[in-house]
N, C-alpha and C positions, 0 to 999 in steps of 0.2 A: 764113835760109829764111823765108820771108814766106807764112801761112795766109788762103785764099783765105777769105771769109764762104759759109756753109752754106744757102744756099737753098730751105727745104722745099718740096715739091708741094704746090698750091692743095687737088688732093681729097685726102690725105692730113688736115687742117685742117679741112675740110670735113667729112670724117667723125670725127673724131674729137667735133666739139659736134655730129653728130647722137646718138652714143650716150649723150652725158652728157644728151642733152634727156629729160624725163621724158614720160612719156605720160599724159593724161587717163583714168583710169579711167572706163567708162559705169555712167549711175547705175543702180543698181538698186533696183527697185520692190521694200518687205518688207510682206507682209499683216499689219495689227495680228490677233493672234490674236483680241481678241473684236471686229472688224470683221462688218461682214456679206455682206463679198466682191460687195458690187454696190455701184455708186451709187445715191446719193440719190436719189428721187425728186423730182420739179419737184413743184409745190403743183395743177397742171393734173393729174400722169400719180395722183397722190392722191387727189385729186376722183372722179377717173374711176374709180380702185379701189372706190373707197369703193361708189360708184354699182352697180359690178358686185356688192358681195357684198351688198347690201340685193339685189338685184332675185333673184338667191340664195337668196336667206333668203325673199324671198314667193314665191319660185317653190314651194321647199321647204315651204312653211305651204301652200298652198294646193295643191299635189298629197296632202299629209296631209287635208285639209279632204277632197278628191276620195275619200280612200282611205275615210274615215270614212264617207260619205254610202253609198259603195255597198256597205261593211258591211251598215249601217246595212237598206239596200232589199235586200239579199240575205236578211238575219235575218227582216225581213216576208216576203218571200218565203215561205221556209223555215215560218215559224210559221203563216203562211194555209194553203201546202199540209197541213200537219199538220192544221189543221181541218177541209179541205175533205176528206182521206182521198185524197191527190192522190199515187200511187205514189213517186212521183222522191224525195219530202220524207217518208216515211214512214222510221219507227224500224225494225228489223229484224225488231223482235217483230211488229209489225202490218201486212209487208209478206205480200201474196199474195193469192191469191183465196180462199184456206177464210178465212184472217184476217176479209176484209172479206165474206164469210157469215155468221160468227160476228157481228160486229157489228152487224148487219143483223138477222139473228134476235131477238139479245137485245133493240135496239133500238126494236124492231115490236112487242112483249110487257109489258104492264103485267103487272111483279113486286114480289112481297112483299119481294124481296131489295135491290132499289132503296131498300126505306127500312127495311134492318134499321139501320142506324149512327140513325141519330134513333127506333128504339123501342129500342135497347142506351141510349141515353142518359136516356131516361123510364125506363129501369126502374133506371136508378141514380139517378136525383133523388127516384124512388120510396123507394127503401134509406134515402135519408138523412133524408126526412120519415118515415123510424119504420112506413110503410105494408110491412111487410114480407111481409103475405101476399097483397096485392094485386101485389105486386113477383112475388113468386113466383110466382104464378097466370101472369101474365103472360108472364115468362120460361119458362115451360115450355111456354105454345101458342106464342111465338116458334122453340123449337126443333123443334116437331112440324113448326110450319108452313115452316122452312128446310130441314127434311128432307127433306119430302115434293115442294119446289119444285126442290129442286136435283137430285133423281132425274127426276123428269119432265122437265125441262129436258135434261138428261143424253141419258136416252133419248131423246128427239124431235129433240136436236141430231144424235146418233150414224145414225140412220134417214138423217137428211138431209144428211149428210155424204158417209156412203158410195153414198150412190143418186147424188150431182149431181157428185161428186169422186174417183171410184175408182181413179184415176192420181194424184192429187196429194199431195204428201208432210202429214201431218194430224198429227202428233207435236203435242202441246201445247196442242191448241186445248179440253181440259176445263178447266184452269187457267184458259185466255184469258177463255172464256166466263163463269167465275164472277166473275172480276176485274171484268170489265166489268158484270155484273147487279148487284154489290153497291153500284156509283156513282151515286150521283144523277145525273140525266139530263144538268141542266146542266154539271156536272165532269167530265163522258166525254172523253176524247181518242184517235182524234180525235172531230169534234163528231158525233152521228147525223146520216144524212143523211134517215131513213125517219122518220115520225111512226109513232106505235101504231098496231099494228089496219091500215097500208099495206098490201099487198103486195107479196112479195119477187120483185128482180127473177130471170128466168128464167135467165141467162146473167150470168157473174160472171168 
């Protein structure tokens, strides 16, 4: 009995070396952990950075320059109106209208109280040159004579208070007033607006 030869099928052949072919795996991309997850830049897109944060930086200096100046004109501001006894720039203690009566009064008035701080001071220079009963003498018409100015004052502020101001809240204005009589004229703040001996305005 004679065996015919086995002729296998073409696709049979055909598939079997497709399965044994391997397949390319695709590459894949791994991020170096201390990478910076962007590309490099060119030596142009560098330049150009560099250029943006300089202009940056003087934008920033020079808006601080802006902010300083107008500090700066606001504080003059601020410090003139205090002179000038200008509402807006006034401290709270010196805002209102009795306030700026009181200043005005005292203001307009050659007082003894104006220059107790430089006769307190002769009579202590007095003390230490040994003149102790000239010191004394002294000191003691100093107090008759602050006595008698701070009452009179007192009362003649109080008459004129309530006559021009009978609505207006007045709490505090005997303290105000002696604070201010006891300053030399130059160191008043704010500055008088009245010389001695003016008259006061009508309407305040």
């Amino acid at each position: 009995m004679r065996v015919l030869p086995y002729d296998a099928p073409e696709s049979n052949v055909t598939t079997v070396f497709r399965r044994t072919s391997k397949q390319q795996p695709e590459p894949v991309q791994v991020e170096k952990p201390d990478g910076k997850g962007r590309p490099t830049p060119t030596r142009k897109e560098a330049q150009a950075a560099a250029k943006e944060r300089a202009r940056m930086g003087m934008d920033k200096k020079n808006a601080q320059k802006v902010l300083r100046q107008r500090r700066a004109q606001d504080n003059q501001k601020m410090r003139e109106g205090m002179r000038t006894g200008d509402q807006r720039y006034l401290m709270e203690r010196d805002k209102g209208p009795v306030r700026a009566f009181v200043r005005d009064y005292v203001d307009t008035r050659i007082s003894f109280m104006e220059y107790l701080l430089p006769v307190l001071v002769l009579i202590m220079a007095l003390q230490f040159a040994g003149q102790q009963q000239l010191s004394s003498t002294l000191w003691s018409a100093t107090i008759l004579l602050l006595v008698l100015e701070v009452a009179w004052l007192l009362s003649r502020l109080s008459r004129e208070i309530r006559t021009r101001f009978p609505e207006e809240e007045t709490r505090g204005w005997r303290f105000y007033a002696l604070m201010r009589a006891i300053q030399l004229r130059p160191l008043r703040m704010p500055k008088p607006r009245l010389k001695p001996r003016q008259p006061l305005p009508k309407r305040y």
